[in-house]
N, C-alpha and C positions, 0 to 999 in steps of 0.2 A: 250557424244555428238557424238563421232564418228560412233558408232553403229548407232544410232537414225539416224544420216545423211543420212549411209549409207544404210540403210535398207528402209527408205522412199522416198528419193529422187532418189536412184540410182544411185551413185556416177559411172563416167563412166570415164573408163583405155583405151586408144585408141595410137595405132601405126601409123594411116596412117594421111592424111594430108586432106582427103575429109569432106568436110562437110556434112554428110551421117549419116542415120539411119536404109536405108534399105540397104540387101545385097542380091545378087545370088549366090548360093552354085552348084555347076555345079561338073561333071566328076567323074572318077573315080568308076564307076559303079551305077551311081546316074539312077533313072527310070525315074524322068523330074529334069527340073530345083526344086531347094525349095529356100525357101528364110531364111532369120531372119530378124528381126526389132526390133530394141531399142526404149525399152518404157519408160516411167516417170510415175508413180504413179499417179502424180498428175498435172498432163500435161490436157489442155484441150483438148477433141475431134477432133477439128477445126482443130488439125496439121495435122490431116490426109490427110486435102484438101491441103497440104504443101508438101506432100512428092510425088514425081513423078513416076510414077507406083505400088503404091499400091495396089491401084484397082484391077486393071491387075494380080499384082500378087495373090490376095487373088480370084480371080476368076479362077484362073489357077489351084490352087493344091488342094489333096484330102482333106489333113487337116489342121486341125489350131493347132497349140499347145501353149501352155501358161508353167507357173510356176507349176499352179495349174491349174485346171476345176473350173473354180468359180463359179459354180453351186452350189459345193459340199460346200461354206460357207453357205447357206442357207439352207444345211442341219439340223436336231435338233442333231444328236451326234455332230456337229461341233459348232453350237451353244450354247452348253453344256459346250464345251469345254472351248471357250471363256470367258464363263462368270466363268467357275472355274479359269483358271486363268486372269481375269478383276479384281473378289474380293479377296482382302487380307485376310487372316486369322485375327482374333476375335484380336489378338497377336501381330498382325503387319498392322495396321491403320496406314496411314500416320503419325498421333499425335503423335502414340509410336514408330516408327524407327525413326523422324528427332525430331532435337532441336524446340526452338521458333524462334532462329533467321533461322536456314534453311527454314523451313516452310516459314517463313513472304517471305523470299528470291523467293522461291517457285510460293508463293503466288501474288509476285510482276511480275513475269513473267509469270503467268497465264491470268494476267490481262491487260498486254500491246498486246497481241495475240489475247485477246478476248473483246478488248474495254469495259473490268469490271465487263465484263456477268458471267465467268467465276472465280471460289475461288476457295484456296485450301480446304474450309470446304466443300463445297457442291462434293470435290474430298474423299472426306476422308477414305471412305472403297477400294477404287483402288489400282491397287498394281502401283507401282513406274514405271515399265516399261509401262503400260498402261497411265500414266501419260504423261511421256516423248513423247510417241508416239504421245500422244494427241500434244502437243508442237507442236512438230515436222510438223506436218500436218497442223494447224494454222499456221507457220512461214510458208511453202512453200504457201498457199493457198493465203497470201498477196503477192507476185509476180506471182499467177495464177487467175486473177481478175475475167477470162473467164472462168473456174474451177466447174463444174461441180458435187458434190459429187454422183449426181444419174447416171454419166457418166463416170467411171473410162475409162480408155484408155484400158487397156487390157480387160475389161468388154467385152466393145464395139464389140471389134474385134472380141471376139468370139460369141456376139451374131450376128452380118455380117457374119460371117462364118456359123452357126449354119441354117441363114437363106437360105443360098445357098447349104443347104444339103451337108457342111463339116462336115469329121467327126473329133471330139474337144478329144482334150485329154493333157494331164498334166505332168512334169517330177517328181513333188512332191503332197504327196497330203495336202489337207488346214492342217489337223490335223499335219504333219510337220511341216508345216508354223510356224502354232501359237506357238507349242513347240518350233521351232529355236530362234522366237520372242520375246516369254514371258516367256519363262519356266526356266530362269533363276533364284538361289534362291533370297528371300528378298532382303537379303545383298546387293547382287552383283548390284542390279535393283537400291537399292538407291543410292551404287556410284554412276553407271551410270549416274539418272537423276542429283545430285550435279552435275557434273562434266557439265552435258549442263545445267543449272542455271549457273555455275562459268561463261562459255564461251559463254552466249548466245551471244554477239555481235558480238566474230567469226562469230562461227554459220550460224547468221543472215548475215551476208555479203557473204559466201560462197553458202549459198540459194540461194543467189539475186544474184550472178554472175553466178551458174548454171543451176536455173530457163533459165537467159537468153540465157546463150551458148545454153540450148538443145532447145528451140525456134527457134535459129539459125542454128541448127543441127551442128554446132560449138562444136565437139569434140576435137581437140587439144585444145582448150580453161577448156573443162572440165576436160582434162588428165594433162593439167599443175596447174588448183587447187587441183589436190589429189595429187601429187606428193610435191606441197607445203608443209613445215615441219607443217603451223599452220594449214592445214587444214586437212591433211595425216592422217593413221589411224594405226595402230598396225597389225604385222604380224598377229599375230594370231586373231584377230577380222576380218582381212580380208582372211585368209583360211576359215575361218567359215562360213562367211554369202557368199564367191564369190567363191574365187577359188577351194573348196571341191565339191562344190556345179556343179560347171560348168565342170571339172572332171569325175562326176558322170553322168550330162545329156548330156556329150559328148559319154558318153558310151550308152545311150538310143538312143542316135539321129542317130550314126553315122550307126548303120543298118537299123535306123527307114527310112531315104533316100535312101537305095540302096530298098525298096520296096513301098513307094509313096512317090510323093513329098507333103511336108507341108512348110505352115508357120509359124514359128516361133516366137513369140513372148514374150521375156522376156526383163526385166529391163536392160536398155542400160550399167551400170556397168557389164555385165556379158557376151557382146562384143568381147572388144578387152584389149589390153594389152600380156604379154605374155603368162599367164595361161587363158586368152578372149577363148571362145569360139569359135571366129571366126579362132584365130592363131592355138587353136586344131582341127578344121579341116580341116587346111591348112598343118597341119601336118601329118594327115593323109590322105593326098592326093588328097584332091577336092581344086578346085577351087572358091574363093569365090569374087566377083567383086561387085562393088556399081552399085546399078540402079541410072540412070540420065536419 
């Protein structure tokens, strides 16, 4: 569950006390201002007319940057990839790694997400983590009624960018993604989804409290549900999907600004807190301030 959480909704780690999603990265040999912006997955568009200088900011700098170029999902080797791993081997159907009652278990929480549309037979060649995610997405999508699927939030921004003759670019590419995501073995995929079946009405209530925070740009609200013990997540689950990760694109970005400014844009969990992205380049010397 905690993966799942954290990987689709963006669990987000936060130090200061603004209720803030965009920032100004300034100084220290910077060639303009750049910005970052904490995104939601699955947030609808609409926040964008919410946030106070966006605009501005996305019309100001040369580029846009994201996680990925999500162009490059619409690729066919990426699209290849997906579906190698979407299907299970011949070996490991859901039928054959869970019991009858896991399944039925399964199966019961398939179908309160999808008002019954949804079973786990018509799931049955999926691998487990493709499962989960599926969840995953259902659960946040009932406290994002506005929700979009043809409208992802960081889609968006880069095709606004894209249109304003920025140039887009990526800190990882899809084919990482999906490996970080799904390429764990069997095994490990069906603890994982048991573990969100055991817990889904945590779960469910930790969605529905930081659906709302990040509506409200209410980050001390979402940094004191992940610090909660039932909601918290494991050291090592969170160096993997957060803090390696943000590490790594603090090392791409922090020359990428001293030769044009961009904006920014990744999964609000990857921020702030003390391995946040915003605290490493405050550590190395810029300046970074809330636009208001």
């Amino acid at each position: 569950m905690k993966k799942i959480i954290l990987s689709i909704i963006t669990l987000l780690s936060v130090s200061v006390v603004h209720a803030q999603l965009l920032y100004r990265i300034s100084g220290n040999g910077t060639k303009d201002a750049s910005y970052i912006f904490g995104t939601h997955h699955i947030a609808p568009v609409s926040i964008l007319d919410s946030i106070p200088g966006f605009n501005e900011a996305l019309a100001s700098v040369d580029a846009v940057y994201g996680e990925i170029v999500h162009e490059q999902l619409t690729s066919a080797a990426t699209q290849q990839l997906i579906m190698q791993r979407a299907i299970a081997p011949a070996d490991s159907t859901l039928s054959k790694v869970f019991s009858i009652e896991q399944l039925d278990s399964i199966d019961a929480v398939l179908k309160k997400y999808s008002g019954g549309i949804l079973t786990i037979q018509q799931l049955n060649q999926i691998t487990p983590a493709f499962v989960a995610m599926q969840l995953a997405v259902m659960q946040s999508m009932a406290y994002f009624p506005d929700f979009n699927p043809n409208q992802q939030l960081d889609v968006i921004v880069q095709e606004r960018g894209k249109l304003l003759d920025k140039e887009l670019g990526g800190f990882e590419t899809a084919e990482f993604q999906v490996n970080l995501l799904y390429g764990d073995p069997i095994s490990v995929q069906a603890e994982e989804l048991m573990k969100t079946i055991r817990l889904d009405s945590i779960s469910e209530k930790c969605v529905k409290e930081l659906s709302h925070a990040y509506i409200s740009q209410d980050l001390n609200t979402c940094h004191n549900l992940l610090i909660t013990p039932e909601y918290g997540f494991e050291q090592e689950t969170a160096d993997k999907l957060i803090n390696n990760r943000n590490a790594d694109w603090a090392k791409l970005l922090i020359p990428l600004i001293k030769e044009k400014s961009v904006l920014v844009c990744v999964g609000a969990g990857h921020l702030l807190g003390e391995k946040g992205l915003i605290n490493l380049l405050k550590m190395a010397g810029y300046t970074i301030e809330p636009v208001n």
